[in-house]
C-alpha positions in Angstrom: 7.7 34.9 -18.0 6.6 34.7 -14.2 8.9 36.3 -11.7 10.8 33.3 -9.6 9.6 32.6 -5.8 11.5 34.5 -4.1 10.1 33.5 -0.8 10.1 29.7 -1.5 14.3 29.9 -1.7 15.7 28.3 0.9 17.1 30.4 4.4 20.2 30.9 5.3 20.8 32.0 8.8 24.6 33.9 9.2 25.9 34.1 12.7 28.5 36.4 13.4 29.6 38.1 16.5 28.5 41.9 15.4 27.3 43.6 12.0 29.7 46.6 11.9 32.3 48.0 9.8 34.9 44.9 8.7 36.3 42.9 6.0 34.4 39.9 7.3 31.1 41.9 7.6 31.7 43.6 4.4 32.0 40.2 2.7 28.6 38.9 4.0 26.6 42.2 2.8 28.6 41.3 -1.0 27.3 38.1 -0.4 23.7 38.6 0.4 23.4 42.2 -2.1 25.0 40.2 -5.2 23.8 36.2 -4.4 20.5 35.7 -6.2 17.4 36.3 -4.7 15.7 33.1 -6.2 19.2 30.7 -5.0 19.0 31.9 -1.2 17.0 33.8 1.6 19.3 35.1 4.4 18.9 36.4 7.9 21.6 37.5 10.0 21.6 36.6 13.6 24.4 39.2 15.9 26.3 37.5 19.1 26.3 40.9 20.6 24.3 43.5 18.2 24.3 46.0 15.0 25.3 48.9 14.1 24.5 51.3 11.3 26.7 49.4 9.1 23.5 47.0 8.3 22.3 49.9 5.9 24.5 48.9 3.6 22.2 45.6 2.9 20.4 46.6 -0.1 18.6 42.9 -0.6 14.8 43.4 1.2 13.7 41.1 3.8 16.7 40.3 5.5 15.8 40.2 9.5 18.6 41.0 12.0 18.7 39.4 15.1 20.4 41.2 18.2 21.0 38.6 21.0 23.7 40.4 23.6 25.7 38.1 24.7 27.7 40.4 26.9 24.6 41.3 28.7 22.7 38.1 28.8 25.0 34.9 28.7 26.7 32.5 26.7 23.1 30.1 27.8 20.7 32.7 26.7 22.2 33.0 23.5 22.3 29.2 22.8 18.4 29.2 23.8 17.5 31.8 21.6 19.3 30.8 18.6 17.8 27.2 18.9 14.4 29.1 19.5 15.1 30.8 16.4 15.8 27.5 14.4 12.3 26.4 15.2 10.2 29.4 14.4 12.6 29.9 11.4 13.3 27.0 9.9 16.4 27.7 7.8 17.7 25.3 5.7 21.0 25.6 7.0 22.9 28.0 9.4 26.4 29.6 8.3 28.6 30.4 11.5 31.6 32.9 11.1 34.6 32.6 13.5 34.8 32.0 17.2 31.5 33.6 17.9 30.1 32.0 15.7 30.7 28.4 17.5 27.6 29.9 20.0 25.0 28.6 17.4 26.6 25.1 16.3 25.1 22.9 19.7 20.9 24.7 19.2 21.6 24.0 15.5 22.2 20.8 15.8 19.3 20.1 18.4 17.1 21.8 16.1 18.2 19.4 13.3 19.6 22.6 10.8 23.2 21.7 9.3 25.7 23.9 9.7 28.3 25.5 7.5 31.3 27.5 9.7 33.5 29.7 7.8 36.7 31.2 9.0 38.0 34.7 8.2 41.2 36.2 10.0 42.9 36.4 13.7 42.4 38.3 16.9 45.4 40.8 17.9 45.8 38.1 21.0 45.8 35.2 19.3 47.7 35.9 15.6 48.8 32.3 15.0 45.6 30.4 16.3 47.9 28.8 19.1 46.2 30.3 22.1 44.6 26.8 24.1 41.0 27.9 24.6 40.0 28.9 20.9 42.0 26.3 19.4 40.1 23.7 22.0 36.7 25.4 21.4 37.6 24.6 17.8 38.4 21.0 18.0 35.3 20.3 20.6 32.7 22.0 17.7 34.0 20.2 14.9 31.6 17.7 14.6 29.1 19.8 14.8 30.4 21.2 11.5 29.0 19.5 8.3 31.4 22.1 6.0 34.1 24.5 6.5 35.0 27.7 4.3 38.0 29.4 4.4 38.5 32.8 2.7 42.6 32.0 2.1 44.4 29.2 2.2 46.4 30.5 5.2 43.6 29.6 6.8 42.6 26.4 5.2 46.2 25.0 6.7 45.6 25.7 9.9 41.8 24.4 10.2 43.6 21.6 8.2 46.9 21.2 10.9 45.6 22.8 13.6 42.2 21.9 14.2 42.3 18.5 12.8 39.7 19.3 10.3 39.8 16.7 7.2 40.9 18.9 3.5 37.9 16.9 2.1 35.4 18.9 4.3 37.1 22.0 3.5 35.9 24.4 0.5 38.4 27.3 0.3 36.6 31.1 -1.7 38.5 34.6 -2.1 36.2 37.3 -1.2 35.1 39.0 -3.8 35.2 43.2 -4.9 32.6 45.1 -7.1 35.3 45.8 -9.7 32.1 48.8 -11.4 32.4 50.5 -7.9 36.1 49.9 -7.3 38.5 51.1 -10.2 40.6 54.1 -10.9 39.1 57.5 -11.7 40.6 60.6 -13.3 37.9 63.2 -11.9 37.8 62.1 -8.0 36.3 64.2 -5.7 38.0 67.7 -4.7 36.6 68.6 -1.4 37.6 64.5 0.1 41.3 65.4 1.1 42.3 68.8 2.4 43.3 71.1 -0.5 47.3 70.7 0.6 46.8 67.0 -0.4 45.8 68.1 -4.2 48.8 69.8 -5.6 50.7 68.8 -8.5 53.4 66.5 -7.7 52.4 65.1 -4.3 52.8 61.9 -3.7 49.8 60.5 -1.4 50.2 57.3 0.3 46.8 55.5 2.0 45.4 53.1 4.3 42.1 51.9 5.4 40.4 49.6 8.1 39.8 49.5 11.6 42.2 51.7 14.3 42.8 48.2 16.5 46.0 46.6 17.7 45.9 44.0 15.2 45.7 46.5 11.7 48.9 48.2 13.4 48.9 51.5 11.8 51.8 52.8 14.3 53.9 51.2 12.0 52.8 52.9 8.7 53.4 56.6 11.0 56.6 55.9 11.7 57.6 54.7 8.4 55.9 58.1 6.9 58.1 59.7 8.9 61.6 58.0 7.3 59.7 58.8 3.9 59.3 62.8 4.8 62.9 63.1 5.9 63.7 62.2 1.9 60.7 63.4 0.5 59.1 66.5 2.1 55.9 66.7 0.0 54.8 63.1 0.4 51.6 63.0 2.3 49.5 60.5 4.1 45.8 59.3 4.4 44.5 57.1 7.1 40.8 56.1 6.9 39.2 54.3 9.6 37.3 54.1 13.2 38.5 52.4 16.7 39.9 52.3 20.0 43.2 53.5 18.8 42.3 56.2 16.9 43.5 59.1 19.9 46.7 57.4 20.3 47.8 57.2 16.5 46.9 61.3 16.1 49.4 61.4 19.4 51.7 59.7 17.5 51.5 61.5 14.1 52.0 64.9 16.5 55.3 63.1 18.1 56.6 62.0 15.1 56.6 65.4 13.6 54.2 64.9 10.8 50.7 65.4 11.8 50.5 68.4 9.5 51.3 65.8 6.6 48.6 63.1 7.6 45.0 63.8 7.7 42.7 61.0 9.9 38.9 60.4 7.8 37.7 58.3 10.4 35.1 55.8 9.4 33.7 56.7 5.7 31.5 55.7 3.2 33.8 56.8 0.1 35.9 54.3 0.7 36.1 54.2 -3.8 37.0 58.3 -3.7 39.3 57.6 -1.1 41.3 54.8 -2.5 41.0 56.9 -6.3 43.0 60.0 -4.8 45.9 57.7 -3.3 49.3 56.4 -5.1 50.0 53.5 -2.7 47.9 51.7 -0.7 49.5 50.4 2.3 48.2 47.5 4.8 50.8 47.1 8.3 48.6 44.5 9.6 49.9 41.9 12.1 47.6 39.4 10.4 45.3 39.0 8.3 42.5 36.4 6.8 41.7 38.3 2.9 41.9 41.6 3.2 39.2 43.1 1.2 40.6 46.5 1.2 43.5 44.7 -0.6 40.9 43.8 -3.3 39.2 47.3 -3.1 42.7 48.8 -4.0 43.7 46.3 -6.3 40.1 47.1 -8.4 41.2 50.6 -7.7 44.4 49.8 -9.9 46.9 50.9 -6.8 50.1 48.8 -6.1 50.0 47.4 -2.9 52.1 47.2 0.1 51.3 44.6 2.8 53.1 42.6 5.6 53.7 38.5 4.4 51.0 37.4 7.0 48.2 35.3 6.5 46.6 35.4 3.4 48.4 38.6 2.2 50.8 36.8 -0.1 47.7 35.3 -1.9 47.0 38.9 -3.3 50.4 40.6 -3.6 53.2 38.9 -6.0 56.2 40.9 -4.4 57.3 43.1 -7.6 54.3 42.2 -9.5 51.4 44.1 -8.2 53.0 45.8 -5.1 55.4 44.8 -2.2 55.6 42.2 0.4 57.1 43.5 4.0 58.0 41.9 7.5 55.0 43.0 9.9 56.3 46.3 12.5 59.5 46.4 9.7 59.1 50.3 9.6 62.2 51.1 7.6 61.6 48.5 5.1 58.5 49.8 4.8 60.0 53.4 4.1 62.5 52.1 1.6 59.6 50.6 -0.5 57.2 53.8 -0.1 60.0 55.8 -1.3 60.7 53.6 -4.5 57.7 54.2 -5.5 57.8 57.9 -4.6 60.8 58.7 -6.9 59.7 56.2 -9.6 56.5 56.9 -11.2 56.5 54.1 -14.0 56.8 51.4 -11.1 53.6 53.0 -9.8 52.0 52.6 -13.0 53.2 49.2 -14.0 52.1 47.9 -10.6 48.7 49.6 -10.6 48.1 48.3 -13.9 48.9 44.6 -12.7 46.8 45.3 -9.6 43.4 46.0 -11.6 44.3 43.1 -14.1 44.5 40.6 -11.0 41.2 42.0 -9.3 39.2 41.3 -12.2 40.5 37.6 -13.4 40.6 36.3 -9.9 38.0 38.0 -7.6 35.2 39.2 -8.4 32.1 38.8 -6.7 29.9 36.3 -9.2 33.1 33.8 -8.4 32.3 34.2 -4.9 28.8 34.4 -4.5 28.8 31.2 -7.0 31.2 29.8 -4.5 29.1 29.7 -1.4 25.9 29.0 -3.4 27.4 25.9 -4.8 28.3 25.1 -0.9 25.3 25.5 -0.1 23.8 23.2 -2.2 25.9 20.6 -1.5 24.8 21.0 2.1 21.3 20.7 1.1 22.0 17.8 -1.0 23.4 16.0 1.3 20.7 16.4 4.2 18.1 14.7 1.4 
């Protein structure tokens, strides 16, 4: 049997505003990594730029396109993108949030469809109120030939708030690599410091970016109720940003900064998640949170504020806990449930893994977009 033309598959061209550690950039390396290589081509164009965090593309050929929009204008950016278009010629281009509104006018010049997907909120602008992104929303729309939506949180407000017809609206959960994400009896011993390891302890996690918006303050000061009850409880925050200084300020106020340890950004995110009882998410909002999914695989219960598409992942009492966002002693009261009450743990874990593998894994979603894609295409002929 011949091998299929690879380089006869249509392109798709992602724009997003950078390639760096996040749920939404983390979904669009799953996409590219597990979507076939005979469906779709891809190349990835950056607002501002890159980081390291493009390494974890394992697909060859994809091209990454830095344009620096900070440095060089909003103008530039359109002219290059458009100039892009020409000497590309992608079948269609795939926008991601606000940024991603940039390439929508030079695509349509350049006679490309566009697909624009939306995936979560800005710490300024939680509900999607604010005037000037809701305007630059409404003023791109027909520029749109599709929308995506990873929740349906989301889907209501393109829906209410942008004025966006349902019938032009295709709605995919992110998927999780369920293989590389699940629970593990021999996890790594030199991950956590050695105090973290001892019979009996009762480890409580987090992971995502240190930023306003993922709000671990809360989850300190709630660690710090759960401590005054249960001294040998201890607490793992994984993750990179502006805020990290501030939070290790806070952990040393509070009284417990012997009791957390701070991995910054990692790589074994799986080892991570494998060595904690609860997973906890204090976010102010969110789209879908893919370490939600990760921990789900990872057979943790969950705890996670009721905002955005949270409640699409946790059934409250089911497969973990729903909380009010900045709620910090509701938030204790739950952790230490599950802290005296092992079986809960369990039954909620086991609930967890059972919902990450019938609902989300990554052929749904990478079957998802393809099929969106297509339709796209389709249509242009």
């Amino acid at each position: 049997m011949s091998e299929p033309n690879v380089t006869a598959a249509p392109l798709v061209l992602h724009v997003l505003h950078h390639l760096r550690m996040g749920g939404m950039e983390n979904g669009l390396i799953n996409l590219i990594n597990h979507m076939a290589p005979n469906r779709y081509r891809h190349a990835i164009v950056c607002i501002e730029d890159y980081s390291d965090f493009r390494e974890r593309i394992q697909r060859p050929g994809v091209e990454i396109y830095p344009l620096h929009r900070a440095r060089y204008g909003v103008w530039h950016v359109r002219r290059q993108i458009y100039q892009l278009c020409r000497q590309l010629r992608p079948a269609l281009i795939h926008t991601r949030n606000q940024s991603g509104l940039d390439a929508l006018l030079p695509a349509r010049l350049a006679g490309i469809p566009c697909v624009h997907s939306e995936h979560g909120w800005d710490v300024d602008n939680l509900n999607g109120h604010r005037w000037k992104p809701l305007l630059l929303r409404r003023v791109h729309r027909p520029l749109v030939k599709t929308y995506i939506t990873v929740s349906k949180h989301l889907e209501q407000f393109l829906v209410e708030g942008v004025g966006v017809p349902p019938g032009r609206i295709t709605q995919i959960y992110n998927g999780v690599d369920v293989a590389r994400f699940a629970p593990s009896a021999a996890a790594a011993d030199n991950l956590l410091p050695a105090d973290f390891s001892v019979a009996g302890r009762f480890v409580i996690g987090t992971v995502g970016r240190v930023e306003a918006v993922k709000d671990q303050a809360t989850l300190l000061r709630a660690f710090a109720h759960v401590c005054g009850q249960q001294p040998e409880s201890r607490l793992v925050i994984a993750g990179d940003g502006p805020l990290l200084a501030a939070l290790k300020n806070l952990a040393a106020s509070l009284g417990i900064a012997e009791k957390t340890v701070f991995l910054g950004a990692s790589e074994r995110v799986p080892e991570i998640l494998q060595r904690l009882d609860v997973f906890v998410l204090p976010s102010l909002n969110e789209g879908i949170s893919n370490t939600i999914l990760e921990s789900l695989a990872t057979a943790l219960p969950v705890v996670a504020t009721a905002v955005g598409g949270n409640g699409e992942l946790v059934e409250d009492r089911v497969n973990g806990r729903l909380f009010a966002s900045g709620e910090d002693r509701v938030l204790a009261d739950i952790l230490l449930e599950y802290a005296q009450y092992s079986a809960l743990r369990v039954q909620h874990g086991a609930a967890a893994r059972a919902i990450a593998v019938a609902r989300f894994s990554l052929a749904a979603m990478t079957n998802g977009y393809a099929a969106v894609y297509d339709q796209v295409l389709q249509l242009r002929r």
